[in-house]
PAMARSE-676736 format. One record per residue (C-alpha): residue number from 0; residue in one letter; x, y, z. Coordinates in steps of 0.25 Angstrom, whole numbers, plus 5000, padded with zeros to 4 digits. Each point is the difference from the previous one (the first is absolute). Layout:
// residues N
+------+------+------+-------+------+
! resi ! resn ! east ! north !   up !
+------+------+------+-------+------+
!  NUM !    A !    X !     Y !    Z !
...
+------+------+------+-------+------+
//
This chain:
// residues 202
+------+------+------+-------+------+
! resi ! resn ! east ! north !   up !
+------+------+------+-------+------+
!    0 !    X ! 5000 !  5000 ! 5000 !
!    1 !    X ! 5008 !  5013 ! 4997 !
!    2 !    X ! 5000 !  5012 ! 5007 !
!    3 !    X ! 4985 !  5007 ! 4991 !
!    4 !    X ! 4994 !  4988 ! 5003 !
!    5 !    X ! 5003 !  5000 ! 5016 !
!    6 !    X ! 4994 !  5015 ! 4999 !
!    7 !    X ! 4987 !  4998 ! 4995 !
!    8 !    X ! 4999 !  4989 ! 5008 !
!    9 !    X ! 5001 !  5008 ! 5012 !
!   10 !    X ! 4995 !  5011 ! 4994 !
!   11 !    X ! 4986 !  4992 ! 4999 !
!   12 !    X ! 5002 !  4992 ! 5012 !
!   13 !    X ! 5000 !  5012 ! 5009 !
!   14 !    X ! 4986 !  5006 ! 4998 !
!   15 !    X ! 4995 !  4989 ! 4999 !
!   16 !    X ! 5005 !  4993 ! 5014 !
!   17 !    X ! 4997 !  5015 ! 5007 !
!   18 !    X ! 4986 !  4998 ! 4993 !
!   19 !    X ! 4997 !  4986 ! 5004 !
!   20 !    X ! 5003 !  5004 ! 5014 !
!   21 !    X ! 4992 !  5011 ! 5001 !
!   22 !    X ! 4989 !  4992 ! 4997 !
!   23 !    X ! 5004 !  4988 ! 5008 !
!   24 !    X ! 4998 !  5011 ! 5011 !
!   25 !    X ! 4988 !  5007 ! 4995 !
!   26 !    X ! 4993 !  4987 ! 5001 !
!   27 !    X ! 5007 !  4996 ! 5012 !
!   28 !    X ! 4996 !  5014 ! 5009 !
!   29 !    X ! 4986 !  5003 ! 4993 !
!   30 !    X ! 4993 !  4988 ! 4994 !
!   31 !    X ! 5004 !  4990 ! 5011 !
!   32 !    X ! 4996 !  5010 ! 5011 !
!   33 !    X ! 4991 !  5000 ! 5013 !
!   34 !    X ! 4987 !  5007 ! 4996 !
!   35 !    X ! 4988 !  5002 ! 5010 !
!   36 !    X ! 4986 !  5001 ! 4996 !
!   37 !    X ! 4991 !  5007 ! 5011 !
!   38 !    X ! 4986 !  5000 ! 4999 !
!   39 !    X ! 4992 !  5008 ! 4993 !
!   40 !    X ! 4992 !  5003 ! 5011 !
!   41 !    X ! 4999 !  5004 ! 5014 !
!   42 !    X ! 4992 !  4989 ! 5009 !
!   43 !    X ! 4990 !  5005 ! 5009 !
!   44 !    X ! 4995 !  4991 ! 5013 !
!   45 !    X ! 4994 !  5002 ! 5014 !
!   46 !    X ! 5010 !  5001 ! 5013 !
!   47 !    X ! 4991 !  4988 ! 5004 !
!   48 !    X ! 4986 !  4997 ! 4996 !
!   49 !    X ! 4992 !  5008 ! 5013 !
!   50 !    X ! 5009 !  5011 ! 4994 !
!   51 !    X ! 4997 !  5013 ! 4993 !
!   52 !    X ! 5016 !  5004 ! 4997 !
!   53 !    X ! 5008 !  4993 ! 4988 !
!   54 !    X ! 5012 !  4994 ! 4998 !
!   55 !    X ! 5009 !  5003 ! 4986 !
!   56 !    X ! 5009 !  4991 ! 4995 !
!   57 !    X ! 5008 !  4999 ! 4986 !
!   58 !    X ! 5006 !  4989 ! 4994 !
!   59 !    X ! 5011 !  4996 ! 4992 !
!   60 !    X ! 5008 !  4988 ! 4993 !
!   61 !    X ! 5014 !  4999 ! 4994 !
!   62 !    X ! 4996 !  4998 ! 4986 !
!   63 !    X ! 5013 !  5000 ! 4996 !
!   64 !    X ! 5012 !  4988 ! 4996 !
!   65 !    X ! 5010 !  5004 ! 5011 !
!   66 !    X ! 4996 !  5001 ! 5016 !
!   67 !    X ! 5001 !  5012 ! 5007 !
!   68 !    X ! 5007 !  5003 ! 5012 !
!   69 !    X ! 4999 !  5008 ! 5012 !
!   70 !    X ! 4989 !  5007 ! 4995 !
!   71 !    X ! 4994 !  5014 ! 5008 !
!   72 !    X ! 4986 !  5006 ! 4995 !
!   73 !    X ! 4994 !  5014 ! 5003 !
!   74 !    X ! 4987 !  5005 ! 4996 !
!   75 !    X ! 5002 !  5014 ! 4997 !
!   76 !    X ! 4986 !  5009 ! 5002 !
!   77 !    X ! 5001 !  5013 ! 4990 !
!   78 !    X ! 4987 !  5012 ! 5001 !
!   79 !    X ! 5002 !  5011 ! 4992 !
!   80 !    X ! 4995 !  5013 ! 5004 !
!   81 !    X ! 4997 !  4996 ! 5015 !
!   82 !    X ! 5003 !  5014 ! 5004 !
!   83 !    X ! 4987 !  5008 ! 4991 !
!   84 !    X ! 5012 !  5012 ! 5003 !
!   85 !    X ! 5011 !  4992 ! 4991 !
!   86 !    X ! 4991 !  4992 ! 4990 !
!   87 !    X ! 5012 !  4996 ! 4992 !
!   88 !    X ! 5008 !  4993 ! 5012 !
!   89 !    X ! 4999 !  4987 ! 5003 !
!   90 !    X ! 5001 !  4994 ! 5014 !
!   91 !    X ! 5008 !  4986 ! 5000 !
!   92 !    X ! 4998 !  4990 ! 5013 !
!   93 !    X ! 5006 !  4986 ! 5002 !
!   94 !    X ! 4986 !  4990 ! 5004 !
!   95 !    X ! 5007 !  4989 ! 5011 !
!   96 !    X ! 5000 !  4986 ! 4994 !
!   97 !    X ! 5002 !  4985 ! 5006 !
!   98 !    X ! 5012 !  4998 ! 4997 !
!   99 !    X ! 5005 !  4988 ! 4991 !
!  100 !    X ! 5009 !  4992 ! 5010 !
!  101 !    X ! 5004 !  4989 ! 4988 !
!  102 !    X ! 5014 !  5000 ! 4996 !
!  103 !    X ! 4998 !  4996 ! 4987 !
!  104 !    X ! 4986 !  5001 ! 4987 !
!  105 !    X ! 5001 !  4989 ! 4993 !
!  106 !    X ! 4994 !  5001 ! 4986 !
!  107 !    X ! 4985 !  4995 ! 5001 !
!  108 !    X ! 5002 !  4990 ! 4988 !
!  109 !    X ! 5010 !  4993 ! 5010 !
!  110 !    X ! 4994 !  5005 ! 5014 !
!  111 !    X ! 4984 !  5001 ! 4996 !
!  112 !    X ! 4998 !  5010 ! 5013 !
!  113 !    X ! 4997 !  5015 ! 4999 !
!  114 !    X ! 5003 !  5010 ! 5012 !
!  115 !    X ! 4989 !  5009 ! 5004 !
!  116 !    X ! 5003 !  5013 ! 5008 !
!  117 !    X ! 4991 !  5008 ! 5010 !
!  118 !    X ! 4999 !  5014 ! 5000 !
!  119 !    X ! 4998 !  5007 ! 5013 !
!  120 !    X ! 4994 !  5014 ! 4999 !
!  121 !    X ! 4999 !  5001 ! 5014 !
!  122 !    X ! 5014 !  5000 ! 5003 !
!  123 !    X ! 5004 !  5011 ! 4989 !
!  124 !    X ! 5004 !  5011 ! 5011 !
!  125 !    X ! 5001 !  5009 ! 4989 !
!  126 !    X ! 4982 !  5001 ! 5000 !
!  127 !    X ! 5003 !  5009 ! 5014 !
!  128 !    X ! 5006 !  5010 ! 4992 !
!  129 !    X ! 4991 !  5014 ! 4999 !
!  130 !    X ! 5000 !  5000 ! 4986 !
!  131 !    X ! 4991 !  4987 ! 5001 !
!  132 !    X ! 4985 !  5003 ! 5000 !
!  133 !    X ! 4993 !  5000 ! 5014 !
!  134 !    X ! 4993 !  4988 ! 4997 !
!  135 !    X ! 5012 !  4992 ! 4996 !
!  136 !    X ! 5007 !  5002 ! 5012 !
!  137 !    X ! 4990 !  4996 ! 5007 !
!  138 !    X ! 4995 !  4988 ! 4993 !
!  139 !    X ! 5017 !  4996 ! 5002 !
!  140 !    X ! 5000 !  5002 ! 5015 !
!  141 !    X ! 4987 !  4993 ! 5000 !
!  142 !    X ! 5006 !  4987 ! 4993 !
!  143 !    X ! 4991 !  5002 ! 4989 !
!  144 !    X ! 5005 !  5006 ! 4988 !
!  145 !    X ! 4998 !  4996 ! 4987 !
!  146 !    X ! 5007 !  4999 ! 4987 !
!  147 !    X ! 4987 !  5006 ! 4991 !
!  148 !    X ! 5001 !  5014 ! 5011 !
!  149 !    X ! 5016 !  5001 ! 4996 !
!  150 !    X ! 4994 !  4999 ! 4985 !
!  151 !    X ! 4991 !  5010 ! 5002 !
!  152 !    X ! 5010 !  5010 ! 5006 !
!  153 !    X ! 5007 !  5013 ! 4991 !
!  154 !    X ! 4998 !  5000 ! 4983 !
!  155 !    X ! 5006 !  4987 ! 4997 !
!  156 !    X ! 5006 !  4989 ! 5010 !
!  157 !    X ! 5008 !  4987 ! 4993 !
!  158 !    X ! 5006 !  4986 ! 5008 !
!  159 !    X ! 5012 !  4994 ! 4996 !
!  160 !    X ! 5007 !  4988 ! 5005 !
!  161 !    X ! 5017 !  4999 ! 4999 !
!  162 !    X ! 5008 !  4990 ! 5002 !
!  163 !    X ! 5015 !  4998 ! 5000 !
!  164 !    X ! 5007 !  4988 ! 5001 !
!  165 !    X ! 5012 !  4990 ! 4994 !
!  166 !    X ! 5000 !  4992 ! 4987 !
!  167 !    X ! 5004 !  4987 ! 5007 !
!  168 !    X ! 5010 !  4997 ! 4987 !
!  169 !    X ! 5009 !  5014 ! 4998 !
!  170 !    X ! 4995 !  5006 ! 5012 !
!  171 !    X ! 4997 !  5013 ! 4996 !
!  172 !    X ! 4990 !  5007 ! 5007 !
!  173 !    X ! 4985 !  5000 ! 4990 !
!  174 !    X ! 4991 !  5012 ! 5003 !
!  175 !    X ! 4985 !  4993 ! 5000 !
!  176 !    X ! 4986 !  5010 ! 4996 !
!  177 !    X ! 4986 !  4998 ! 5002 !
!  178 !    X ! 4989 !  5006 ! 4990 !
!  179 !    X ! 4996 !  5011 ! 5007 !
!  180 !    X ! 4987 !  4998 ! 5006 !
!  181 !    X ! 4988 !  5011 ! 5003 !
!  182 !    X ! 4987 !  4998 ! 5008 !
!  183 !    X ! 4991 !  4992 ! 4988 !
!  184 !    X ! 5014 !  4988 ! 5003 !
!  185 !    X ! 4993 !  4997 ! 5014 !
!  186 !    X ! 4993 !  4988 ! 4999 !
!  187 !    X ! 4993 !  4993 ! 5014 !
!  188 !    X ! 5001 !  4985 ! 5001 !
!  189 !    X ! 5012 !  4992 ! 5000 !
!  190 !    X ! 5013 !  4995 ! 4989 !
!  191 !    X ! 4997 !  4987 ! 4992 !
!  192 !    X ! 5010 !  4992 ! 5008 !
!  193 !    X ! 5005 !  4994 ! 4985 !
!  194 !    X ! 5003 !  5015 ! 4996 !
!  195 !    X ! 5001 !  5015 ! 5002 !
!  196 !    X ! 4985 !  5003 ! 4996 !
!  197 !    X ! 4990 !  5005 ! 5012 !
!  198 !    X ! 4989 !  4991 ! 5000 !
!  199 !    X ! 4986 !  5007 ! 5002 !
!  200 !    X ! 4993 !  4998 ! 5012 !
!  201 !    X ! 4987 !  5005 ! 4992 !
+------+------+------+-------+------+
//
């Protein structure tokens, strides 16, 4: 082989070796990723069934072809226009959450179990805040607040879960989004157990 021959060769074997790599890991770190799917909507239930105070809960499933690890959720509460005085401001609060305390979401395919979490309103510190409405603090200090007053509150109010956690094969940390739900995604009855739909109680 002389010496144009060698040059070619290399000048062809380059590009294409950088190429083949760089899709080897564009496949590896976004097709063959984690993914959760969270439910549409928002499930509604009684505290208990003597009870006139609900319980809200969102689920998820890991979706996705890799397992997640060490995942942390929030539920970020947004409402625009909260104060009449400064319409185009938005007031941010953090709604608590039960927390996940498994190490490790295994892909539903392998795992066939999805999480729920609880949303607990009445542990949002933040409702004591002047700014809130009369009735919504008082509804919060009573225990009894409810996710369709918040909705009702300023000119447009929006609910987002986040989460954050580790692709269990490069260990990158993976930022996770819900759809972002309004008032007409609370649904009262329970999740179908097979799935992340709310199952009517009507």
């Amino acid at each position: 082989m002389d010496f144009y021959q060698i040059l070619i060769s290399i000048l062809i074997g380059v590009p294409v070796g950088i190429a083949g790599s760089f899709i080897a890991w564009w496949i590896i770190y976004h097709k063959i990723k984690p993914v959760i799917n969270f439910s549409s909507t928002i499930s509604k239930i009684k505290r208990n069934p003597n009870s006139k105070n609900y319980t809200y809960r969102i689920k998820f499933e890991n979706s996705g072809k890799r397992a997640i690890l060490d995942l942390n959720l929030i539920v970020k509460l947004r409402i625009k226009g909260l104060n009449p005085s400064f319409s185009g401001n938005w007031e941010v609060l953090y709604i608590p959450i039960d927390q996940i305390n498994t190490p490790i979401i295994k892909q539903v395919k392998k795992s066939r179990t999805r999480t729920t979490i609880t949303l607990f309103l009445n542990k949002a510190e933040d409702f004591t805040k002047p700014i809130y409405p009369n009735n919504i603090r008082k509804k919060y200090l009573d225990n009894n607040l409810e996710l369709e007053d918040l909705f009702k509150l300023g000119s447009k109010v929006t609910l987002q879960v986040y989460g954050f956690g580790y692709d269990e094969f490069s260990g990158v940390k993976k930022l996770f989004k819900s759809n972002i739900y309004s008032a007409n995604d609370i649904k009262e009855g329970y999740f179908d157990r097979a799935g992340l739909e709310v199952k009517s109680q009507n």
